[in-house]
C-alpha positions in Angstrom: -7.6 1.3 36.6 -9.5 -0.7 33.9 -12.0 1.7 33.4 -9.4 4.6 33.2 -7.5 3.2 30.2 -10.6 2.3 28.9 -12.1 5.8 28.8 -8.8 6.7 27.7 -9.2 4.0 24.6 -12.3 5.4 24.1 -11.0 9.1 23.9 -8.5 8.6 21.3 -10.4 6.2 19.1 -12.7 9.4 18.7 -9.9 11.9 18.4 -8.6 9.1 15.5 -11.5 8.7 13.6 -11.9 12.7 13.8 -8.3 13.9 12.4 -8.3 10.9 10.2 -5.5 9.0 12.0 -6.8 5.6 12.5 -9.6 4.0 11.1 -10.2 0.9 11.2 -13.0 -1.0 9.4 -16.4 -1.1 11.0 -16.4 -4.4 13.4 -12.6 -5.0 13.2 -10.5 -5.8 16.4 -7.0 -3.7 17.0 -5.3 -7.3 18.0 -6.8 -9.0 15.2 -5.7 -6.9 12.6 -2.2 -6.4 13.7 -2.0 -10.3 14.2 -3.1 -10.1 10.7 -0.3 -7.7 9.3 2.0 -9.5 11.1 0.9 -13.1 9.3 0.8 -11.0 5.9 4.4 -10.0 6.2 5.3 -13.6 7.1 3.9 -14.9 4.4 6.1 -12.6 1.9 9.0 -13.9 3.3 8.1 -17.1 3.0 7.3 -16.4 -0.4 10.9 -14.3 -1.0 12.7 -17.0 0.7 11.6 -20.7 -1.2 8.5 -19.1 -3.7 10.1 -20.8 -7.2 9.2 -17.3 -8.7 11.4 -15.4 -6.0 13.0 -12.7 -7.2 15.7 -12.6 -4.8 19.3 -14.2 -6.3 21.2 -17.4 -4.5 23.3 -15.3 -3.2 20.9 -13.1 -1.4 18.6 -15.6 -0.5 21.8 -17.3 1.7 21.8 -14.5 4.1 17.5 -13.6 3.7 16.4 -13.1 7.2 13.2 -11.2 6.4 12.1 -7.4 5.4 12.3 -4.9 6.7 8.8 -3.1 8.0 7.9 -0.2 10.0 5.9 -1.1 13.1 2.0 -1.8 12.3 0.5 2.2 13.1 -3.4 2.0 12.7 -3.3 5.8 11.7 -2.3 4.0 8.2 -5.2 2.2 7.9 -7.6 4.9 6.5 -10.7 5.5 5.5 -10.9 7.2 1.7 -13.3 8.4 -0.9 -13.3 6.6 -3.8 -14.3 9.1 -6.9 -14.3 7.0 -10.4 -13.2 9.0 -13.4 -16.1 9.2 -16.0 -14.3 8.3 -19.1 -12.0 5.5 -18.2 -9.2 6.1 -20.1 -6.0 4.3 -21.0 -2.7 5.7 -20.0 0.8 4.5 -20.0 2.7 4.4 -17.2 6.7 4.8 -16.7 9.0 1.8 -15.6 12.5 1.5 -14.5 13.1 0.1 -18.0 11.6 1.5 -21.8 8.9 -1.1 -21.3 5.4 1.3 -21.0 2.5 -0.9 -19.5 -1.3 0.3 -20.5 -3.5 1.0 -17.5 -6.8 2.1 -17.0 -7.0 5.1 -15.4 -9.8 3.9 -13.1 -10.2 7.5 -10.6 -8.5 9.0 -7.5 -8.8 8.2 -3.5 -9.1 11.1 -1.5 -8.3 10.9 2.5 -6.8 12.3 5.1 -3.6 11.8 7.6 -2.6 13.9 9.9 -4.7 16.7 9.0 -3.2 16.7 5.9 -6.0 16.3 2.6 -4.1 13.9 0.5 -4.9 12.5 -3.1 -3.8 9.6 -4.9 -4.9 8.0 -8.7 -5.5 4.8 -8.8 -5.2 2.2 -11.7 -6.7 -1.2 -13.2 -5.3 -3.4 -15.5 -7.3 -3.9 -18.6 -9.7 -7.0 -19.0 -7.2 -8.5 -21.5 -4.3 -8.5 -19.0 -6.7 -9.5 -15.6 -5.4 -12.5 -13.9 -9.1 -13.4 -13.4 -12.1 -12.4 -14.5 -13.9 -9.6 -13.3 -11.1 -8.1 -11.0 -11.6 -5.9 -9.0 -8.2 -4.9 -7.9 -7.3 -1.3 -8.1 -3.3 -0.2 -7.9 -1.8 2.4 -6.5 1.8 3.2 -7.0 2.9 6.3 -4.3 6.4 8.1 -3.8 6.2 9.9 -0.3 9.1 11.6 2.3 10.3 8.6 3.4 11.2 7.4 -0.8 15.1 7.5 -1.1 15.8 7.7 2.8 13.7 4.4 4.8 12.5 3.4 1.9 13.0 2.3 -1.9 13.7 5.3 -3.5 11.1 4.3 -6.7 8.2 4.2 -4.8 6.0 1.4 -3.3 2.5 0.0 -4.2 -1.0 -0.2 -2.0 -3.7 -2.3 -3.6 -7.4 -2.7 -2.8 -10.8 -4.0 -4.3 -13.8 -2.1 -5.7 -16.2 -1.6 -3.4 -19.4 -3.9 -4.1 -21.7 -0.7 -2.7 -20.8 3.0 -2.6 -17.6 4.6 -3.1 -16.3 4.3 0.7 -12.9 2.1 1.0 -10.1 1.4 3.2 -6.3 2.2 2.6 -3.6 -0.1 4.1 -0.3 1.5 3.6 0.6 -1.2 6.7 0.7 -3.6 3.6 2.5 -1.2 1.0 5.3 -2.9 -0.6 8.0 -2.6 -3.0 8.5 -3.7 -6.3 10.9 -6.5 -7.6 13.2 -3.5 -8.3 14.1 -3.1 -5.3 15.4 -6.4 -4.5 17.1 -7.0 -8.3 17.7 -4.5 -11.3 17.0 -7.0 -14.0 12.8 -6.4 -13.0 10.6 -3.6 -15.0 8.5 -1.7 -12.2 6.3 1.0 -12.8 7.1 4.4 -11.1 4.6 6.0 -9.4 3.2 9.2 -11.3 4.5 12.6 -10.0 0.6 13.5 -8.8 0.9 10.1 -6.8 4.3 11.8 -4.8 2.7 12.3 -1.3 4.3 15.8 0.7 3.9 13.6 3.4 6.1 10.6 5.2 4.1 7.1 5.4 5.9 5.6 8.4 4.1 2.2 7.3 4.9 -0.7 5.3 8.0 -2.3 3.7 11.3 -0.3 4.0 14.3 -0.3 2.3 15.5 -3.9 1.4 19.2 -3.8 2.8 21.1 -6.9 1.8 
């Protein structure tokens, strides 16, 4: 019997990797990472529930039990092509609010889910406005089918680093969030780009927050 579902392991890992439905990084353990996912979403509702920067109100915070998440689906962890753009341009991007925050336009990921060839741009603060120096964190702000229905109708964020070597990097939508919009009005959140609007529904990540 062991060997069976074994072979059967085996089978769909390859039929994953193949279509582009789960990929996990080279050397990582399915019951690790979801153990890890599952630590990473405790510790945002730690941080919602008693961080002194919470941006959930005293009344909400009395009935806080946690947020909502769709189940960890390692077709969501996927493997993308990082192309940079060559000029690195500044652009603004559109809030909830007037406010227009400068980004730099840093490139585009391109991977693939379900069959589907999917694109997204991707973002970097500028060195002025890094929380530390030499970051490497790149943003992504998506809309997709599930925006306005499971989840917060202005979108959610994905972020990951710069890849010391090559342009090969690793998309966790398990870990996309939403902004501070979506829990309280008074925030300014970016909204993702219309060329960030994915035809497709990413059943991972943060839902809806339902008080």
């Amino acid at each position: 019997m062991k060997i069976i579902v074994g072979l059967l392991t085996l089978v769909m890992t390859i039929i994953y990797s193949q279509f582009g439905y789960a990929q996990l990084q080279p050397g990582m353990d399915a019951n690790v990472y979801r153990a890890e996912i599952q630590k990473h979403r405790k510790g945002i509702n730690i941080k919602l529930k008693y961080g002194d920067k919470t941006p959930l109100s005293v009344d909400q915070l009395k009935d806080f039990n946690g947020l909502s998440y769709f189940p960890v689906d390692y077709k969501y962890h996927t493997k993308a092509t990082l192309v940079k753009e060559p000029t690195q341009e500044k652009q603004l991007l559109q809030t909830s609010t007037d406010r227009q925050p400068e980004y730099i336009k840093y490139g585009k990921v391109h991977f693939i889910i379900d069959t589907f060839n999917l694109t997204l741009t991707v973002y970097q603060n500028p060195p002025e406005k890094q929380i530390k120096k030499e970051d490497r964190t790149l943003f992504v702000p998506f809309k997709d089918e599930t925006s306005g229905k499971e989840c917060y109708g202005g979108g959610r964020y994905i972020e990951f680093e710069i890849p010391e070597d090559g342009n090969t990097v690793f998309l966790d939508f398990n870990k996309a969030y939403n902004p501070y919009c979506a829990y309280n009005h008074r925030y300014s959140c970016v909204i993702p780009p219309p060329e960030n609007w994915l035809p497709v529904r990413i059943e991972a990540g943060e839902k809806k927050f339902e008080e």
